[in-house]
C-alpha positions in Angstrom: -2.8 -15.8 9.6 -4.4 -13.1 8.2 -1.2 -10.7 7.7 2.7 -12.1 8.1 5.1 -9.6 8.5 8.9 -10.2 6.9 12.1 -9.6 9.0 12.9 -6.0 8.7 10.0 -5.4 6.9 9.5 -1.6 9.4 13.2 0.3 9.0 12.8 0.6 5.5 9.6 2.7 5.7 10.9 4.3 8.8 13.7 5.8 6.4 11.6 6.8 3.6 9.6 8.9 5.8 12.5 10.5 7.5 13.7 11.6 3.8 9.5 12.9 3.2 7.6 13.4 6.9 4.6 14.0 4.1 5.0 11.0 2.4 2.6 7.4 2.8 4.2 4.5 2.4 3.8 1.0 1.7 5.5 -2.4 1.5 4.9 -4.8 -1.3 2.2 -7.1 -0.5 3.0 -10.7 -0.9 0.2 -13.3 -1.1 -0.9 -15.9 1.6 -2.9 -18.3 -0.4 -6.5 -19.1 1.2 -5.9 -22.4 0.6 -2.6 -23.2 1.9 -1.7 -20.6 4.7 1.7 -22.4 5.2 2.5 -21.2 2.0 4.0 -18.0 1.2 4.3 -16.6 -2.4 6.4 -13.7 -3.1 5.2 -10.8 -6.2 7.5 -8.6 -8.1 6.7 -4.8 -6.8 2.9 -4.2 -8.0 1.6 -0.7 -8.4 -2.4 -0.1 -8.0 -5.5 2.4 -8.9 -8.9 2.7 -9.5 -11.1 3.2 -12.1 -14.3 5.6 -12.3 -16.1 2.9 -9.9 -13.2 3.6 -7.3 -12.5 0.0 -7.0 -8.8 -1.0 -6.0 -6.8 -2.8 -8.8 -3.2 -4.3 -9.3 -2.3 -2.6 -12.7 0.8 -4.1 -13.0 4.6 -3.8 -12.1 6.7 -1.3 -11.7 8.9 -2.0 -14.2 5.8 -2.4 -16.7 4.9 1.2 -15.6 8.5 2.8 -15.8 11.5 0.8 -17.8 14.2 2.8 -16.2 13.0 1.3 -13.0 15.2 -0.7 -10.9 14.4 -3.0 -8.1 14.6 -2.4 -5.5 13.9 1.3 -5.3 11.0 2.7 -4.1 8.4 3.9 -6.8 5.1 5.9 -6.7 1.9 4.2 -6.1 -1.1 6.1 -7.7 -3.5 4.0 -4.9 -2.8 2.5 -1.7 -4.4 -1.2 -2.0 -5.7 -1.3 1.8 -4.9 -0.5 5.2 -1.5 -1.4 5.2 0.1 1.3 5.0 2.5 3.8 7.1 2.9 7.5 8.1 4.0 10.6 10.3 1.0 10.9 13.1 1.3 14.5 12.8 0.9 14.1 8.9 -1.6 12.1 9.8 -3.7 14.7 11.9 -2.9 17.4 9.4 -4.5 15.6 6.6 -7.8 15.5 8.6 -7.3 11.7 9.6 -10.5 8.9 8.5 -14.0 10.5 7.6 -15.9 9.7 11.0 -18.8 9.5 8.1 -17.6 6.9 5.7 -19.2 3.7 6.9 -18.8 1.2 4.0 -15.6 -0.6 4.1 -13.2 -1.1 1.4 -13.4 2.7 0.8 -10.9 4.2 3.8 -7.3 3.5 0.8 -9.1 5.8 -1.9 -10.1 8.6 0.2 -6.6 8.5 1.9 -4.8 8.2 -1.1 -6.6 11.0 -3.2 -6.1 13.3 -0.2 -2.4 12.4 -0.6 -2.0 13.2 -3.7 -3.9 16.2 -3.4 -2.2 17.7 0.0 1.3 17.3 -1.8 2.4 13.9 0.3 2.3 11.3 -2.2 2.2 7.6 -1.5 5.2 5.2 -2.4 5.7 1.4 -1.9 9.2 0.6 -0.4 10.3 -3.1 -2.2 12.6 -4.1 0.7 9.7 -3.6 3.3 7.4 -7.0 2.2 4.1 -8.4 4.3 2.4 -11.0 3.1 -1.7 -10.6 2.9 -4.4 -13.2 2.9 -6.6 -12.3 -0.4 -10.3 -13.8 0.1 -11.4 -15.7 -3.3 -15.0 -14.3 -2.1 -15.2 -10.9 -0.3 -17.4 -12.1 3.4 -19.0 -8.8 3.6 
């Protein structure tokens, strides 16, 4: 599997956009190894960026970022890492949606992200929402 989804890993973005109809949010993303999909390895709540080449990092932790932190509250992600991700449709539209024009991939989380931030929304990972993700050891494309 490419993607596994935990139990109840949905209601707890559902409420954080409730509280923010503006608001992006994400889950933590666990890792599938490549290796050994049967395996399943849970992270401690990662934030992410970009540098000036726009490619998507893990920085670190949460609580590497902010001390006062507390698992497990949600915390403000500066990037999304990908295209799992959740949001209001009509936020959604508002924003302006994908660029019909960007035809690389790997590029659709920094544009939406940016025009988060920039639009007032914001995006936010949610600790209790978790799906785990397949990371490639060599990108195929």
């Amino acid at each position: 599997p490419h993607c596994i989804a935990n139990r109840q890993w949905l209601e707890p973005l559902l409420e954080r956009l409730m509280d923010s109809p503006r608001r992006v949010v994400v889950p933590v993303i666990d890792i599938i190894p490549e290796d050994y999909t049967d395996l399943y390895e849970y992270v401690p709540g990662m934030y992410g960026g970009f540098g000036w080449d726009l490619e998507f990092k893990w920085a670190g932790t949460a609580q590497e970022r902010n001390a006062s932190y507390h698992t497990p509250d949600p915390f403000p992600m500066p990037c999304l890492s990908g295209g799992i991700l959740a949001l209001r449709r009509d936020w959604w539209e508002m924003s302006g949606e994908y660029d019909d024009e960007m035809q690389e991939w790997g590029s659709e989380h920094i544009e939406m992200s940016l025009r988060s931030w920039r639009c007032g929304a914001g995006v936010e990972a949610v600790p209790c929402s978790r799906i785990g993700h397949m990371f490639r050891k060599a990108r195929p494309y």
